[in-house]
Every structure is written in C-alpha cells, then in structure tokens.
N, C-alpha and C positions, 0 to 999 in steps of 0.2 A: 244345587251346588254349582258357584259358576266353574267355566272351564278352564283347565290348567291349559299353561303356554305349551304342554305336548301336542293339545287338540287345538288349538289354534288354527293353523292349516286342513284340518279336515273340516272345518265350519260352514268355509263357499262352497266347498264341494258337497256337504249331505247337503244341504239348500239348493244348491242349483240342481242336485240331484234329484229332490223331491219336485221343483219344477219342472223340470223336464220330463218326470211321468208324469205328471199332472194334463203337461201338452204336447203327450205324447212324439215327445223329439229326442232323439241321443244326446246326453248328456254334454258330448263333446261340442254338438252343435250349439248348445244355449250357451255356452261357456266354455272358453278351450281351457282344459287341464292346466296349464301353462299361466294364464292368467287368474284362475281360481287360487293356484299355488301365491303367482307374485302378493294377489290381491290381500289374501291372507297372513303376508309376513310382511308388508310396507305399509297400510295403514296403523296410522295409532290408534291404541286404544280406545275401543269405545266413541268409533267412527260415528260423523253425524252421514245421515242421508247424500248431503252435497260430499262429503270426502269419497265418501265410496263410489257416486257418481261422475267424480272428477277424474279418479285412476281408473277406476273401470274405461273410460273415455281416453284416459292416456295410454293403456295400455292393449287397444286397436279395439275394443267390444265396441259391437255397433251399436245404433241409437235403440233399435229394436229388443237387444239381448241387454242395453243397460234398462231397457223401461221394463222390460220381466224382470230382472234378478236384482236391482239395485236395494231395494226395500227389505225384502225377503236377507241378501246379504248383511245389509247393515245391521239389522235387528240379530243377526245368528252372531254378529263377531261385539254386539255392546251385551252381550253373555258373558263374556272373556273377563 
C-alpha cells in the first residue's frame, strides 16, 4: 500500500537512516534533519532522480551526501 501524505516526511529520514547504519555514520552526518524534513515536503510527487538531486544540492548537501542518499531518497518518496 503506498504511503499516505502523513508519512511522507518520514520517507528521507527512514532511508537516510538505514544508510547511515549501513556506513556506519550518525544519521545526522549523512543528512541533516533539516534537510531530510524540507526535502520531503518540497518535491513533487513522485520525484525523478535529477529532482531529488537538484534540491538536495539547493538545499547545502554536499556532493558526497547527495551521491549516498539521492537514489535511495528518490525511490522512498515515488512510493508516495
């Protein structure tokens, strides 16, 4: 079932979550809070790859923290 616009904003956050255990780094370091939230409520639906890696990029993630989490985000939020 896809996800109601409740869970919408938790979507970058479990994904960057599981990322970050994965490479073993805090959470906050792969993606700051702040940006998981904007990311999750300014793209539209059913983001392609380049949208997510455009805001992610407008919104300070560096080139390193977009090439981990961009993919991984995108795919969590064209659930929605």
């Amino acid at each position: 079932m896809p996800a109601g616009p409740r869970t919408r904003p938790h979507l970058p956050r479990r994904r960057a979550g599981g990322l970050a255990e994965q490479l073993r780094l805090p959470q906050e370091n792969l993606l700051s809070p702040a940006t998981q939230r904007r990311l999750a409520w300014e793209v539209k639906p059913r983001p392609s790859i380049g949208q997510v890696t455009d805001r992610l990029t407008a919104l300070g993630a560096r080139p390193w923290q977009v090439e981990r989490v961009a993919d991984a985000i995108t795919r969590s939020l064209r659930t929605v």
